[in-house]
N, C-alpha and C positions, 0 to 999 in steps of 0.2 A: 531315116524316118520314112522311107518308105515314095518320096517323094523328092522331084526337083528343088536342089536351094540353090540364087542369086544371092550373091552380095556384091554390091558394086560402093563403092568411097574414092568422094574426088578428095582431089589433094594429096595424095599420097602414093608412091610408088613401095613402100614397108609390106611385105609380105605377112611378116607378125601377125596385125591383127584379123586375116583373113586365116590364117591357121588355128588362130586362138577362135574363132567363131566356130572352124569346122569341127575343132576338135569339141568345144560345147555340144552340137548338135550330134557327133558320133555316141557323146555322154548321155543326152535324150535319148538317143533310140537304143542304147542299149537298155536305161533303165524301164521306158514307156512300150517299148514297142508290143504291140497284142500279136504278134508273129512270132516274134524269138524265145524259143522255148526258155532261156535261161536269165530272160529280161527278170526284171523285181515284180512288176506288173504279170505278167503269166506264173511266176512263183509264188504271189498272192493269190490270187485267182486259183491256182490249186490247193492254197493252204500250206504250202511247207514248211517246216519248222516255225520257230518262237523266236524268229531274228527282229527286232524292233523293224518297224520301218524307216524309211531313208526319210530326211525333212523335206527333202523334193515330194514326196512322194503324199506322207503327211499333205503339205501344203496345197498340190494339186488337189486330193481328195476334198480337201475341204473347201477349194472354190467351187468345184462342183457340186458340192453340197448349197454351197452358196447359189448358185446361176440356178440351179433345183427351185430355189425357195423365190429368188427374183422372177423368175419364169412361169411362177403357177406349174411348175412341175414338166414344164412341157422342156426341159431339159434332164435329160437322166441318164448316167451311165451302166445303170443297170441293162444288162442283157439278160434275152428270155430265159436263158439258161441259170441264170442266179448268179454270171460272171459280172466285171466290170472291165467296161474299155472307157475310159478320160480322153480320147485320140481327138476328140471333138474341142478339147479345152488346152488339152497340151500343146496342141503347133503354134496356136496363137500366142502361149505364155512363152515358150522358149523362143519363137523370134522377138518378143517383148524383150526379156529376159538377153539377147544376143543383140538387144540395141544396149541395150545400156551397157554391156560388157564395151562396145565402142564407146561408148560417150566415156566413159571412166578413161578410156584411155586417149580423149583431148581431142577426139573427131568428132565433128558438129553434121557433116554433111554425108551421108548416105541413104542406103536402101536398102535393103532387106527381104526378099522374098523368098517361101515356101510356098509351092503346090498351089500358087496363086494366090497368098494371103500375104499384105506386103507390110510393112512397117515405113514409114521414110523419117528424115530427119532433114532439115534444112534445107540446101538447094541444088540444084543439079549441076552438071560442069559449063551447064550455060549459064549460069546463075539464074534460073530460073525453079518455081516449085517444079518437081518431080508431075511426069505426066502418065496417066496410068488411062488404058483402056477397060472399058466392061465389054464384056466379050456377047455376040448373038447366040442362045443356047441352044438354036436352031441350025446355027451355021457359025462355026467358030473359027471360021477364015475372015468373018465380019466383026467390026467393030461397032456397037449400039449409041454408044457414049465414051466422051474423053474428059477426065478428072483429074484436077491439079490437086496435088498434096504439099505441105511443108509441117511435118510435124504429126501427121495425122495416121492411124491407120485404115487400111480396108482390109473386108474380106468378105467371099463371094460363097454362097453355098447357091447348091443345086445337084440337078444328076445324068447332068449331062459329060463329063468327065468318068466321075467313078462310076455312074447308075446308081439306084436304090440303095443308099446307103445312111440316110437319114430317116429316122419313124419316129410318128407321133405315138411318146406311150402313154398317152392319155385315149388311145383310142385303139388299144389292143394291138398296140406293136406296127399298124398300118404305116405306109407310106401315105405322105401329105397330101393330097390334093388340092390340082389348080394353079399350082406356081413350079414354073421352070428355072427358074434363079433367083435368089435376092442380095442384093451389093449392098452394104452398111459400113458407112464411113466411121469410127469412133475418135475418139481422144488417143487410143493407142490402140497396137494391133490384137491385144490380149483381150481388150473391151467389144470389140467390133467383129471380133471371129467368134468369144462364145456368147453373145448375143446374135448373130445372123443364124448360126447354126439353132437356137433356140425359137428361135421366130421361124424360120423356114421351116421346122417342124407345127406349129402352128396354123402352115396351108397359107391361104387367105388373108388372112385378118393377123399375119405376121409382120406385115407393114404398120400398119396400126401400132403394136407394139413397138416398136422402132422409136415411130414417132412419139409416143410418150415416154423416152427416154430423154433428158435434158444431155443434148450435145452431141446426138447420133442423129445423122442420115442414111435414108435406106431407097433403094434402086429397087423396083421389085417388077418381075414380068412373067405374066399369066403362060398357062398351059396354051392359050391360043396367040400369044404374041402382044398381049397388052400390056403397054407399063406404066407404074403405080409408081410415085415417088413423096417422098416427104415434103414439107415444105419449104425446108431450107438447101435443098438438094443443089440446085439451080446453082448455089452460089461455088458451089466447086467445078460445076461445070466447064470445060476450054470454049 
C-alpha cells in the first residue's frame, strides 16, 4: 500500500491472524494501488477490456460517490487528467475492513495502523485504552496532543509527511489554505479517514464540518500553529 502497517493484538502469541491481515493488505494494494501498472484500479483508468469489475472495487467506487455527495463535493476522486484515484477512501476502508477480519476471529483487543491512520479495539496490554499521539506538523519529533481510544478510529491528514497531495476541487484543483493538519476522531477508522481527508480539503472552515457531524471530533492546526478543536475533543484527551 505503499505505506507503513502496525498491527499489534494482546493476548495472543498465534501468528495466523497477523498473516491473515498482511495478506488482506497485499490483496489492497494489488487491487487499488495507482502505481502498479497491473492493479484493477490502473487497468480502469486505462479502460481495458469489458471484464465486469471486482465488488471491492464496485463498493469503493460508490462510497466515494457517497463522501462526494456528503461533502458538497469537496471530496473527489476525479483527477485532472479524467483518471481516478480512491487512495484517499481505501486505507481507511481496508484497515476497517482488517479490523473486523480480527474481530471474526474472537479478538477483542488490538490496533491497527496504516501510514498513520489507526483503527483500535478495546484495550491495550496494560488494560488501559490505546494511547495515541498527534504529531507537531512543524516539528514531528513533538508531540501536540495525547488521545485515548477504545473502539474509536482516527486519522490525520495534512502535508507535512507526503507534501501537496490533497486539493480542493472546488477550487480549480488548488491546494487548501491555512491548515497544516487536521486529526478527526470517528466511530471507526473508515468514517474518520474519509471525512478528515474531505474536510482538510475544505481549508478553514474544515473543522466546522467535523463538527457537524454527530459523533466525530476533529484536532485542526493553522498554517501558523494555531489550533482549533471541536467541542467534545477534550474528552479524549490524556
Amino acid at each position: 500500500m505503499g505505506m507503513p502497517i502496525t498491527v499489534e493484538i494482546v493476548g495472543t502469541k498465534d501468528q495466523a491472524p497477523f498473516d491473515k491481515l498482511f495478506g488482506y493488505f497485499r490483496q489492497v494494494d494489488r487491487r487499488f494501488s495507482p502505481y502498479k501498472e497491473q492493479s484493477e484500479l490502473m487497468k480502469y483508468n486505462r479502460s481495458e477490456g469489458t471484464a465486469k469489475l471486482s465488488s471491492e472495487m464496485e463498493e469503493v467506487l460508490a462510497l466515494c460517490k457517497q463522501t462526494k455527495e456528503i461533502s458538497g463535493g469537496y471530496f473527489d476522486i476525479s483527477r485532472s487528467d479524467g483518471t481516478l484515484d480512491p487512495s484517499g477512501l481505501v486505507k481507511g476502508w481496508a484497515i476497517d475492513n482488517a479490523a473486523k477480519i480480527l474481530k471474526s476471529e474472537g479478538l477483542s483487543n488490538f490496533y491497527v495502523e496504516a501510514g498513520g491512520d489507526i483503527q483500535t479495539e478495546g484495550l491495550n496490554d496494560q488494560y488501559e485504552p490505546w494511547i495515541i499521539g498527534i504529531r507537531n506538523p512543524f516539528n514531528l519529533q513533538e508531540v501536540v496532543k495525547v488521545i485515548k481510544l477504545s473502539g474509536q478510529g482516527v486519522a490525520t491528514s495534512g502535508t507535512y509527511i507526503r507534501g501537496e497531495h490533497i486539493y480542493n476541487p472546488l477550487n480549480d484543483h488548488r491546494s487548501p489554505s491555512g491548515v497544516s493538519s487536521l486529526t478527526v476522531i470517528g466511530p471507526n477508522i473508515f468514517e474518520a479517514d474519509r471525512f478528515a481527508t474531505a474536510a482538510f480539503a475544505m481549508g478553514k472552515k474544515g473543522i466546522s464540518f467535523i463538527a457537524s457531524l454527530p459523533g466525530f471530533e476533529g484536532y485542526q492546526i493553522d498554517n501558523i500553529g494555531h489550533a482549533t478543536f471541536t467541542q467534545g475533543f477534550k474528552a479524549y484527551v490524556v
